[in-house]
PABA-681563 format. One record per residue (C-alpha): z negated, y negated, x negated; residue in three letters. Coordinates in pm, whole numbers, m for minus. Layout:
Z / Y / X / ALA .
...
***
This chain:
3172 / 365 / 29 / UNK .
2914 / 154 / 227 / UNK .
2529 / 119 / 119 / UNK .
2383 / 58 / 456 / UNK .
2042 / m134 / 354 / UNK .
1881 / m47 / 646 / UNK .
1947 / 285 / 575 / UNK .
1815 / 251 / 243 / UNK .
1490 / 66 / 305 / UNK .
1403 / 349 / 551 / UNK .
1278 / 509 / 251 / UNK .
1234 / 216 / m28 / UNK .
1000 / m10 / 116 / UNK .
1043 / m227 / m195 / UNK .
1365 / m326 / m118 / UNK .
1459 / m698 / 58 / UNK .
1556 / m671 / 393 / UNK .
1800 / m903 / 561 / UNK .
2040 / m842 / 296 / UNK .
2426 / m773 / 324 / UNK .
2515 / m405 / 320 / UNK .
2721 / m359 / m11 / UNK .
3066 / m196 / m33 / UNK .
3099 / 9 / m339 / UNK .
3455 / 79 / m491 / UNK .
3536 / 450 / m525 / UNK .
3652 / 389 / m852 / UNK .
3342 / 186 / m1003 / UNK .
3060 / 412 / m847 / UNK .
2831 / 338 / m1130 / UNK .
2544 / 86 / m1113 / UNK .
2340 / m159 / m1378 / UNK .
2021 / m202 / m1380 / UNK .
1901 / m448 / m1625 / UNK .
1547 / m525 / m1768 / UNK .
1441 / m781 / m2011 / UNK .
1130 / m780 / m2276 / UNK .
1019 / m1151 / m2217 / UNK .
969 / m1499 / m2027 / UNK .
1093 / m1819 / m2184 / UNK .
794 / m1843 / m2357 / UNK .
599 / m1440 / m2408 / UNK .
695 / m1130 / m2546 / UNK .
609 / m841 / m2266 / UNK .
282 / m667 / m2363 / UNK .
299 / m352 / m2212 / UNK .
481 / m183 / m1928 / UNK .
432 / m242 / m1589 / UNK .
364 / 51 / m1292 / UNK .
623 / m162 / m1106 / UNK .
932 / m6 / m1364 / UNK .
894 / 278 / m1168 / UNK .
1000 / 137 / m823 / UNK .
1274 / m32 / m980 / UNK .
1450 / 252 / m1174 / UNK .
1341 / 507 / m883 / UNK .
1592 / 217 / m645 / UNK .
1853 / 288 / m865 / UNK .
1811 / 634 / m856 / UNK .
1842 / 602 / m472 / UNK .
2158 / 437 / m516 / UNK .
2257 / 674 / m753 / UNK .
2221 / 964 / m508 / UNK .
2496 / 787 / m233 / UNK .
2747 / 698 / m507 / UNK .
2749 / 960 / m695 / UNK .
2767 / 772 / m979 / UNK .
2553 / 686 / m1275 / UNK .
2279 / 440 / m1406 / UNK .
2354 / 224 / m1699 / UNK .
2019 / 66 / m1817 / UNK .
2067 / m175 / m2018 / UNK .
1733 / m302 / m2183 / UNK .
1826 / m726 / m2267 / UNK .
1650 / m741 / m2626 / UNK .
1783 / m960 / m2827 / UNK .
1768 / m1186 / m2494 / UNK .
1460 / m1298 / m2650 / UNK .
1538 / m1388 / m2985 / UNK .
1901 / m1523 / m2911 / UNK .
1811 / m1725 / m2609 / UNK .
1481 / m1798 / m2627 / UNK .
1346 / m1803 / m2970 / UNK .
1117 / m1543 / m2976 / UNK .
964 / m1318 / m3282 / UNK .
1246 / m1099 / m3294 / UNK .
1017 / m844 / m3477 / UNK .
760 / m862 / m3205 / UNK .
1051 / m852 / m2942 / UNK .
1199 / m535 / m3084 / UNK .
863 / m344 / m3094 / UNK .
845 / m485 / m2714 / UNK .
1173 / m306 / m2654 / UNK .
1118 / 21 / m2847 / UNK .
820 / 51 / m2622 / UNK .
982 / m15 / m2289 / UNK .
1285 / 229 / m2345 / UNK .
999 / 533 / m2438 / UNK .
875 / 458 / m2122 / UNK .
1229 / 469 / m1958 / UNK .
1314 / 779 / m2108 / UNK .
989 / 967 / m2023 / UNK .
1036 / 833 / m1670 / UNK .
1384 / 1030 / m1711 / UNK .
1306 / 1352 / m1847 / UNK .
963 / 1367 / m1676 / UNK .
1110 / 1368 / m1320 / UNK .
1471 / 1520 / m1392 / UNK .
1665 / 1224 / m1356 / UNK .
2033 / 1261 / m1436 / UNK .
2322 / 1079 / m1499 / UNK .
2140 / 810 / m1652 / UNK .
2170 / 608 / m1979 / UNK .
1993 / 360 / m2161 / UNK .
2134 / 110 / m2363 / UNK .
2024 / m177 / m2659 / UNK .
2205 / m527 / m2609 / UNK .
2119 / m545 / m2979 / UNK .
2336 / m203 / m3082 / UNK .
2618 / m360 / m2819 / UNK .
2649 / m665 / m2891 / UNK .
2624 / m665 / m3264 / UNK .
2791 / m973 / m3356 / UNK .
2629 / m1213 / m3091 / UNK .
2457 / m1551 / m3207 / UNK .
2209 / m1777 / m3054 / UNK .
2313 / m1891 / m2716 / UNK .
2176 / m1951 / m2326 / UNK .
2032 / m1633 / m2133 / UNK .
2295 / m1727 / m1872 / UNK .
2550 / m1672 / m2166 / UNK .
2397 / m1361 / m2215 / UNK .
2362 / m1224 / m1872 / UNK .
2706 / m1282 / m1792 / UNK .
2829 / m1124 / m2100 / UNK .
2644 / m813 / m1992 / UNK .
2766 / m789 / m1644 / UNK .
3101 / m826 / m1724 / UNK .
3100 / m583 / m2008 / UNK .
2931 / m297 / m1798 / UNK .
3232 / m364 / m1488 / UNK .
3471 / m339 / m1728 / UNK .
3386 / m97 / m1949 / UNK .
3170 / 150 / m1763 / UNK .
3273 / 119 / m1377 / UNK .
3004 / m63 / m1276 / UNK .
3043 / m118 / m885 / UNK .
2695 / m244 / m772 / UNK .
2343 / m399 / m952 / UNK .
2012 / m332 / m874 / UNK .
1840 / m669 / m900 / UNK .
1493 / m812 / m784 / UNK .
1375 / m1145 / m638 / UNK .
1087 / m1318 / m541 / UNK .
1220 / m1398 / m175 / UNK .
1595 / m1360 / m109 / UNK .
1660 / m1661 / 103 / UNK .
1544 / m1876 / m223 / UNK .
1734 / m1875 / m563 / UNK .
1436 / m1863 / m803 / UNK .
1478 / m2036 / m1120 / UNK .
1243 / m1774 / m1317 / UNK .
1353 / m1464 / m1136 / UNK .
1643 / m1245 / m1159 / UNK .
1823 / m1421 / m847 / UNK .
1900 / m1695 / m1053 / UNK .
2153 / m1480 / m1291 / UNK .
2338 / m1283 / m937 / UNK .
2475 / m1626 / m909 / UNK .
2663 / m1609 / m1172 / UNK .
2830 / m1319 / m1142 / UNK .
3038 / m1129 / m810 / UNK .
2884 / m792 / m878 / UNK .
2727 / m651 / m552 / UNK .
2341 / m642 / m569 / UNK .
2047 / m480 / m404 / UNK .
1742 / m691 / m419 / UNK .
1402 / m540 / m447 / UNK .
1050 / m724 / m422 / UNK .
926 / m796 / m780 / UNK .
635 / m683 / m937 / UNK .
260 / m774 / m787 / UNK .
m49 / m921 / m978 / UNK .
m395 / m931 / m949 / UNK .
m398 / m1283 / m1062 / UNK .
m408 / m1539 / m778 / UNK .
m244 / m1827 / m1025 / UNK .
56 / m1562 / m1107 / UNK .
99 / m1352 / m805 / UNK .
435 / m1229 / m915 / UNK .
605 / m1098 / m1208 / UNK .
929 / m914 / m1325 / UNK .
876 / m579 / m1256 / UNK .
959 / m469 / m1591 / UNK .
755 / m771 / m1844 / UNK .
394 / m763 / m1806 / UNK .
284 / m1071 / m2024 / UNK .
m149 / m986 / m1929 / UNK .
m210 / m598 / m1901 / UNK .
m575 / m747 / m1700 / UNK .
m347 / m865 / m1416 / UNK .
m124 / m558 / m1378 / UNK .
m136 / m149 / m1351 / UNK .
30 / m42 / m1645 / UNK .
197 / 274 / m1727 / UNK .
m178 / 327 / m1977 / UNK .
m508 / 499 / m1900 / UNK .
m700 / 200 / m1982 / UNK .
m595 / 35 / m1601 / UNK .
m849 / m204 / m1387 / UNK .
m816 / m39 / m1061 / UNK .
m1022 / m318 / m883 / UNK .
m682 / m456 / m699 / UNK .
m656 / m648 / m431 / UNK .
m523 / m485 / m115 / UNK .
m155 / m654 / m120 / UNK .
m133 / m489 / m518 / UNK .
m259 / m143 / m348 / UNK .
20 / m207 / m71 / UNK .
273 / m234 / m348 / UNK .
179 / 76 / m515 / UNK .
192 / 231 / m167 / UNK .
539 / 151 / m149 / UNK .
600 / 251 / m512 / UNK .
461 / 592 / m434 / UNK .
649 / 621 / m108 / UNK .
948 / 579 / m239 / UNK .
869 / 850 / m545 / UNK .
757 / 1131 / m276 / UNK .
1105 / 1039 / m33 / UNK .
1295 / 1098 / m407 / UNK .
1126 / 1379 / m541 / UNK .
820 / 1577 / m376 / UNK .
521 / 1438 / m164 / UNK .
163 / 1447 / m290 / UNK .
m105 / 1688 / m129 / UNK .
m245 / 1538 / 195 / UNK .
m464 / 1246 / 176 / UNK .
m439 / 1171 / m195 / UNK .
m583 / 847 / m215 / UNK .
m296 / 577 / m343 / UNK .
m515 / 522 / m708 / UNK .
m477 / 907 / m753 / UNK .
m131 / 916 / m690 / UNK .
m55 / 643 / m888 / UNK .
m296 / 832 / m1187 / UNK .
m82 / 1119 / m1163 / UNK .
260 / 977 / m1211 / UNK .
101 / 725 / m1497 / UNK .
m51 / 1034 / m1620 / UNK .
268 / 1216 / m1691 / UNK .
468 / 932 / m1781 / UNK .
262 / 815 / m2076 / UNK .
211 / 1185 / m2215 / UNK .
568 / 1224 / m2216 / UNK .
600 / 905 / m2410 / UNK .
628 / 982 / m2803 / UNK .
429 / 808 / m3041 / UNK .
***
């Protein structure tokens, strides 16, 4: 099967365009999607809005391949490779795959599971996160018919060192690059769109949010918000973009359990 990008960015705004269309083998319909709980150097604080655009890409995927979503949730990335609290990193975690699941059962996603590196990969030591990546990719091809990865870069003609473009060289597994997560903070415009290292800079999946954004953030969520009306149902007319993005954070974090 064929995943015509054009096609697909028709209705995902978020995702790169330029990119190669991606051939996916009837026989490994399934894709990754991968998120990690830190930098080199901080343990993610909260959860970023932007989760939302990248698991609702996969779901797009999802919906041509007929296949399912294998979310694997890198947390012992950040004790193993880069020497991070482990206690704080698994607390990071816990919190990031409540908000994955409510995302799941909240807006009827199926065909989806979530996975620990940690309950994998019980045995693994202390080694580079391009050790770990690799390991990760390879174990989801083989062992779960992986055909295609949902990825995310901060330009695609560039191989970022600190973004996820830097692992998909490493590996031959098809990807779909999406636009990473925005920030309010002119120093740090960019960030993975799953870590969210200074809940000030970001909107969060929380109630406690500083809507005073700057008009490329409200783009994003536009785009975010697009993307969850072409999956699922479109908001009443003229909802401004802060209310729809209320509502979805709204249901999200009551469906999270404490």
């Amino acid at each position: 099967m064929k995943i015509v990008i054009k096609e697909l960015i028709k209705h995902n705004p978020l995702i790169w365009p330029n990119q190669d269309d991606v051939v996916v083998d009837s026989d490994s319909p399934n894709i990754f999607l991968g998120g990690g709980i830190a930098t080199k150097s901080k343990i993610s604080q909260t959860v970023p809005f932007d989760l939302l655009g990248f698991m609702l890409t996969a779901e797009q995927v999802k919906r041509q391949t007929q296949g399912v979503v294998h979310c694997l949730i890198a947390d012992q990335h950040a004790w193993l490779a880069n020497q991070l609290n482990q206690d704080q990193a698994t607390e990071s975690a816990h919190h990031l795959r409540q908000t994955i699941q409510a995302i799941i059962v909240k807006f009827k996603l199926t065909n989806w599971h979530v996975h620990l590196a940690s309950k994998i990969f019980t045995e693994a030591t202390a080694s580079n996160y391009e050790a770990l990546e690799t390991r990760d990719i390879k174990h989801f091809a083989n062992n779960h018919q992986v055909g295609v990865k949902i990825g995310w870069t901060f330009s695609p003609k560039v191989v970022g060192v600190t973004d996820e473009s830097h692992f998909d060289t490493l590996h031959n597994l098809p990807t779909i690059l999406i636009k990473p997560g925005l920030t309010s903070d002119p120093a740090k415009p960019h960030e993975s769109p799953y870590i969210c290292t200074d809940p000030t800079t970001r909107i969060t999946f929380s109630d406690s949010n500083n809507w005073d954004i700057s008009p490329a953030v409200q783009n994003h969520l536009r785009s975010i918000c697009l993307l969850f009306e072409n999956l699922f149902e479109p908001f009443p007319p003229k909802t401004p973009i802060q209310e729809k993005c209320k509502m979805i954070i709204d249901q999200v974090i009551n469906g999270v359990s404490t």
